[in-house]
Backbone as numpy.savetxt, mean C-alpha at the origin, in Angstrom:
# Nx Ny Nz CAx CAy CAz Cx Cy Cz
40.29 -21.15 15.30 39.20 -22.05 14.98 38.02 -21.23 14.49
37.92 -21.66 13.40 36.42 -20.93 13.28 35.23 -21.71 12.94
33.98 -20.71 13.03 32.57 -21.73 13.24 31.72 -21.77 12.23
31.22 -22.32 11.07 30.54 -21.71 10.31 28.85 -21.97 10.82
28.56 -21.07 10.33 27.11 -20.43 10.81 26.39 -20.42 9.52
25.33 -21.10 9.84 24.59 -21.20 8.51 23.23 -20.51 8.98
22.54 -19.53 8.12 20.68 -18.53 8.58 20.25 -19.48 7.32
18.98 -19.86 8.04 18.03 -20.17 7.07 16.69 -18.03 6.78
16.76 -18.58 5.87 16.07 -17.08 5.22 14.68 -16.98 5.89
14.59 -16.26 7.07 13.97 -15.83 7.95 12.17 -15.32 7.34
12.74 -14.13 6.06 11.88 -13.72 5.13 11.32 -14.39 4.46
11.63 -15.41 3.95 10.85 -16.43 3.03 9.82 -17.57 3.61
8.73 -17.26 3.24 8.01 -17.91 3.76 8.37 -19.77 3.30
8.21 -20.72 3.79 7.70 -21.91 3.97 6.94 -22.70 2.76
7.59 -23.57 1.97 6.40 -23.76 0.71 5.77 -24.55 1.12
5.63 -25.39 2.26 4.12 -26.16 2.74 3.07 -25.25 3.53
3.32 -24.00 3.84 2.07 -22.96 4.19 0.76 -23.10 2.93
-0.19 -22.73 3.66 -1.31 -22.78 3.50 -1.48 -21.62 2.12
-0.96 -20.67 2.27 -1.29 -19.48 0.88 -0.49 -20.63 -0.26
0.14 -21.02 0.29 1.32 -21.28 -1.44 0.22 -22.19 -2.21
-0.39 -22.99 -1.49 -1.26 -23.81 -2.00 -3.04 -23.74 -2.68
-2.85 -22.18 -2.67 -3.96 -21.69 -3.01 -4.09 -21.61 -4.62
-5.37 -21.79 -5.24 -5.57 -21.73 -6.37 -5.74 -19.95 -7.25
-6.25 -19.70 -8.08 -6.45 -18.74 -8.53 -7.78 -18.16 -8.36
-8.71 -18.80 -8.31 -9.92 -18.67 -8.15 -10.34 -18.70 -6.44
-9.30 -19.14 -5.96 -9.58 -18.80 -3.89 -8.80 -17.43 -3.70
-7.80 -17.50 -4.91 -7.22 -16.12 -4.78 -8.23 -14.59 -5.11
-9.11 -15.30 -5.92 -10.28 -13.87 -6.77 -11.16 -14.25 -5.78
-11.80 -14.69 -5.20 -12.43 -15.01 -3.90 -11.92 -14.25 -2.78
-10.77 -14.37 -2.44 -10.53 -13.65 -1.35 -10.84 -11.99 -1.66
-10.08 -11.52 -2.78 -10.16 -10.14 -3.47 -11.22 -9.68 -3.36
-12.45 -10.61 -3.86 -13.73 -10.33 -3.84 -14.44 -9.93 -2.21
-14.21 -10.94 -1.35 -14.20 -10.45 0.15 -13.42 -9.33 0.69
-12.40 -9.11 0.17 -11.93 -7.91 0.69 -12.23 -6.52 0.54
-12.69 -6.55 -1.05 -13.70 -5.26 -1.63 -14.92 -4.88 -0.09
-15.28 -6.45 -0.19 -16.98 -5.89 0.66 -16.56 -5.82 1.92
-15.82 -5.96 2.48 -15.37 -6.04 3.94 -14.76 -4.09 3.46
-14.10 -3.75 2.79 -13.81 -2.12 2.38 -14.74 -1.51 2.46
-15.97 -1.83 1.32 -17.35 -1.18 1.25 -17.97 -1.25 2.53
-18.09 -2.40 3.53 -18.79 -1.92 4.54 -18.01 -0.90 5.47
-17.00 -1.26 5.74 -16.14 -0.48 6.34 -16.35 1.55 6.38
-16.01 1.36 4.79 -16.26 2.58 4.17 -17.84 3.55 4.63
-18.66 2.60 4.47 -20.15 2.89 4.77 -20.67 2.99 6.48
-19.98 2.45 7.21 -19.96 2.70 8.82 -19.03 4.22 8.67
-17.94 4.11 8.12 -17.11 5.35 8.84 -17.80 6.92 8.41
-18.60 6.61 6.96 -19.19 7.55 6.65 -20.27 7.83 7.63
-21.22 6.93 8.07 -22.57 7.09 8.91 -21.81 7.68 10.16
-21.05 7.84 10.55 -20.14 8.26 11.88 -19.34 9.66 11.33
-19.04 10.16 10.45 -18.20 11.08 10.02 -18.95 12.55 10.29
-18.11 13.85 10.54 -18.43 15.16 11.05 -18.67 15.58 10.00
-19.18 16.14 9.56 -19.05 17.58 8.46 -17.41 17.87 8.37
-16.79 18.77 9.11 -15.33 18.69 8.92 -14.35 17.62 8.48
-14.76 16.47 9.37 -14.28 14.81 8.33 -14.19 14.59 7.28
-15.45 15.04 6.94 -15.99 14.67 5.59 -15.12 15.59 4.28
-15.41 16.81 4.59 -14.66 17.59 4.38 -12.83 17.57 3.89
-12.64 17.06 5.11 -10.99 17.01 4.73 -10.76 15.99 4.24
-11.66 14.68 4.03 -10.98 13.44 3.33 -11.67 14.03 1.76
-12.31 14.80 1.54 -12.63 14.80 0.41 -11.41 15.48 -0.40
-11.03 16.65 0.37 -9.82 17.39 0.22 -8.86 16.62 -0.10
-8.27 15.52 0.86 -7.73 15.28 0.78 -7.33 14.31 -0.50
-8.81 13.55 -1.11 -8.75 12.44 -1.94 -9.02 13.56 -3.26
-9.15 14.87 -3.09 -8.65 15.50 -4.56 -7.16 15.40 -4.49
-6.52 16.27 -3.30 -5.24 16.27 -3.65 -4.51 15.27 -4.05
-4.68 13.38 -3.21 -3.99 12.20 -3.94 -4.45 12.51 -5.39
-5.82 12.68 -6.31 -6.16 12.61 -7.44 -5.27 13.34 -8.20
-5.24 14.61 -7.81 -3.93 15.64 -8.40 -3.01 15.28 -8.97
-2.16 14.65 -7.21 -0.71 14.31 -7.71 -0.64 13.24 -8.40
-1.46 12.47 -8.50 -1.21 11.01 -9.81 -1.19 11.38 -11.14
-1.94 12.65 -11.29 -2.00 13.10 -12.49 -0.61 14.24 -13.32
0.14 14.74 -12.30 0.82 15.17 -12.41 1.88 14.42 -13.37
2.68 14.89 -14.59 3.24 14.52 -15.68 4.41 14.10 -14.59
5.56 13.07 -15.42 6.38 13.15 -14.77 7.74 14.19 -15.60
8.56 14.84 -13.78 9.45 15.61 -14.54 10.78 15.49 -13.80
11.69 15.35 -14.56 12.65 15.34 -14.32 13.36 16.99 -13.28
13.62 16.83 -12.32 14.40 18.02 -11.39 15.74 18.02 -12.14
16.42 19.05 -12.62 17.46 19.51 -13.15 18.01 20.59 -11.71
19.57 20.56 -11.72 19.91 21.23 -10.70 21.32 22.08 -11.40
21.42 23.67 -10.44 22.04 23.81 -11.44 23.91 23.91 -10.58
24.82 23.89 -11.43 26.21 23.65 -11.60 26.41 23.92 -10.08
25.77 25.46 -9.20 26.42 25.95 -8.29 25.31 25.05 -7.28
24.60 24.63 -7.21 23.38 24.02 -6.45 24.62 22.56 -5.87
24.27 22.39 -4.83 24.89 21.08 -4.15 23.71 20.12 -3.52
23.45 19.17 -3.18 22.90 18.32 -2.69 23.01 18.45 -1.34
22.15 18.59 -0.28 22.38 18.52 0.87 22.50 17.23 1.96
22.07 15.91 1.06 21.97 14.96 1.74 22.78 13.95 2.03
């Protein structure tokens, strides 16, 4: 005997939720709040930040700058080289 089992898609949200029904302009609205809720954010963590803090996120936001800039390149491997993974 067997049972069939039916999943409703767990991942998918619901099309009577509240986002689906949002316009475009509540959508640039929200975006817009989220910037300034960043900016303040941003502006407390700075008024609180060490010298060394400061320091390494700056470091650090060259190095993300870097690697975005970096061309893209293809890794070539050669004949005797194996994959370890």
């Amino acid at each position: 005997m067997t049972t069939q089992i039916s999943y409703e898609p767990c991942h998918l949200p619901c099309p009577d939720m509240r986002h689906h029904s949002l316009t475009q302009e509540d959508k640039d609205r929200g975006l817009v709040w989220i910037k300034k809720v960043r900016a303040e954010l941003e502006s407390k963590r700075v008024q609180n930040e060490t010298e060394r803090e400061r320091r390494n996120r700056r470091w650090r936001m060259k190095l993300r700058e870097k690697s975005l800039r970096l061309p893209d390149r293809v890794v070539r491997r050669n004949q005797n080289e194996t994959a370890l993974y």
